[in-house]
C-alpha positions in Angstrom: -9.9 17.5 -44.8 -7.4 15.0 -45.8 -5.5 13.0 -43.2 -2.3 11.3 -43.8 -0.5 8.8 -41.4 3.3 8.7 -41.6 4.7 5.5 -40.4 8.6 6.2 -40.1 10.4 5.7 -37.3 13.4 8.3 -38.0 12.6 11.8 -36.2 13.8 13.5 -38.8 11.9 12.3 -42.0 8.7 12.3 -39.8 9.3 16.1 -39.1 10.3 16.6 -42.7 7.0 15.5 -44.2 5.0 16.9 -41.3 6.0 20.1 -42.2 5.8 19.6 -45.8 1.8 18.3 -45.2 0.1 20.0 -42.2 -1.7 22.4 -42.6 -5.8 23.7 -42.7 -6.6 21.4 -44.9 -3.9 18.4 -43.8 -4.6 16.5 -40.7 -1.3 14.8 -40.0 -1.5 11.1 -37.8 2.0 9.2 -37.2 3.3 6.2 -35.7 7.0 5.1 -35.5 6.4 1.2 -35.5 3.9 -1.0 -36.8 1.8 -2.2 -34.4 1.0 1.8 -33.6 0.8 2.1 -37.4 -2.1 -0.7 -37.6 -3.5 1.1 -34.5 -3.6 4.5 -36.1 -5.0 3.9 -39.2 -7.9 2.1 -38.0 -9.0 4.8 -35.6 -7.5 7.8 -37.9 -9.1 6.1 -41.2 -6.5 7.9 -43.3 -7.0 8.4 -46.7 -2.9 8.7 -47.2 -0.6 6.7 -45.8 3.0 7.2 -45.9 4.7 4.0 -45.1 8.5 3.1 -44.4 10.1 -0.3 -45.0 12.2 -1.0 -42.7 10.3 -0.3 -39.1 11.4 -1.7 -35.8 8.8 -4.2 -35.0 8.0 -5.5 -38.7 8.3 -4.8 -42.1 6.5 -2.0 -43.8 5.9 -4.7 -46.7 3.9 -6.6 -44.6 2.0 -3.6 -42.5 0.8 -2.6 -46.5 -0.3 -6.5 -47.2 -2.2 -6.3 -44.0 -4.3 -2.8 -44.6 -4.9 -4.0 -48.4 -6.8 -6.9 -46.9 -8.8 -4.8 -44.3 -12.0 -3.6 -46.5 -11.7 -0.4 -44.3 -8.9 0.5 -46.3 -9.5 -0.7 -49.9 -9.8 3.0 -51.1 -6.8 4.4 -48.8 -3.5 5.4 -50.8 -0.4 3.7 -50.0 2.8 5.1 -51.0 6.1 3.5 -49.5 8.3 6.2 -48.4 11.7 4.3 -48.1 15.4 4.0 -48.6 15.2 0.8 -50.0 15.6 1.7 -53.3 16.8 -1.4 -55.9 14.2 -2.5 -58.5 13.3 -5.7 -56.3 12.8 -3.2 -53.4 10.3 -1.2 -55.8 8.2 -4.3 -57.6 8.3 -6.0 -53.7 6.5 -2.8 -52.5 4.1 -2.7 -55.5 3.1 -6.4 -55.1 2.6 -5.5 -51.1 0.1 -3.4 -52.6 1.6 0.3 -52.7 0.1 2.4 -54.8 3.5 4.6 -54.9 7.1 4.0 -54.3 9.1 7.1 -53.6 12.5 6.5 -52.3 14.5 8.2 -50.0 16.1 11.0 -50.3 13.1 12.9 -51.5 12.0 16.5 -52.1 9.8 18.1 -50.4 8.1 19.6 -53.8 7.8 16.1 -54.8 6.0 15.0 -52.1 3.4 17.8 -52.5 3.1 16.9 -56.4 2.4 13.1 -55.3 0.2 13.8 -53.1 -1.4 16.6 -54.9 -1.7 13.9 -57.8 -3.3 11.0 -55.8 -5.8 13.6 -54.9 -6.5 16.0 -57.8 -10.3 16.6 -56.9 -9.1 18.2 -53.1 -8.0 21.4 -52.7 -4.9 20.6 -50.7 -2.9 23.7 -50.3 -3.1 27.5 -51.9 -1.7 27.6 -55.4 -0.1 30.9 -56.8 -1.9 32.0 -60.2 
């Protein structure tokens, strides 16, 4: 089973990816700030981590600098799920250590081809022949 945090603290995008994720094989974890984030992902030990920029307590630059130092998480995917989306925005979030920037709005199909990309060897969800 593959779990996945989502750190976001608008209602709305959480429930939007929820849905899009959950499911038997999809354990879904979330926080809404960053001190909960931190909190989650060490007891959760996701191996997906959805992460927004701009949270209420800190940045989401500086949650991803702090879980790429953690050796618990060296092998966890990152991808920054935010609105913030100038090229500065993008190369600050890939020097934070994201694996993946994907900017706001999104589409749900996009967000199940990521993620079925970052983990090709997992059978994530039932595919149509």
């Amino acid at each position: 089973m593959l779990t996945v945090l989502i750190v976001d603290d608008e209602p709305n995008i959480v429930e939007l990816v929820r849905v899009t994720l959950e499911d038997d094989h999809v354990r879904v974890v979330i926080a809404v700030d960053a001190e909960t984030a931190l909190a989650r992902a060490a007891e959760a030990r996701p191996d997906l981590i959805l992460l927004d920029v701009q949270l209420p307590d800190r940045s989401g630059l500086e949650v991803c600098r702090l879980l790429r130092r953690d050796p618990r998480f060296t092998r966890t995917r990152i991808v920054m799920l935010t609105a913030a989306s100038q090229q500065a925005d993008v190369g600050r979030g890939l020097a934070a250590g994201a694996d993946v920037y994907l900017t706001k709005p999104f589409s749900p199909v996009r967000l199940l081809a990521l993620v079925d990309s970052l983990f090709p060897h997992e059978t994530l969800w039932v595919r149509e022949p």
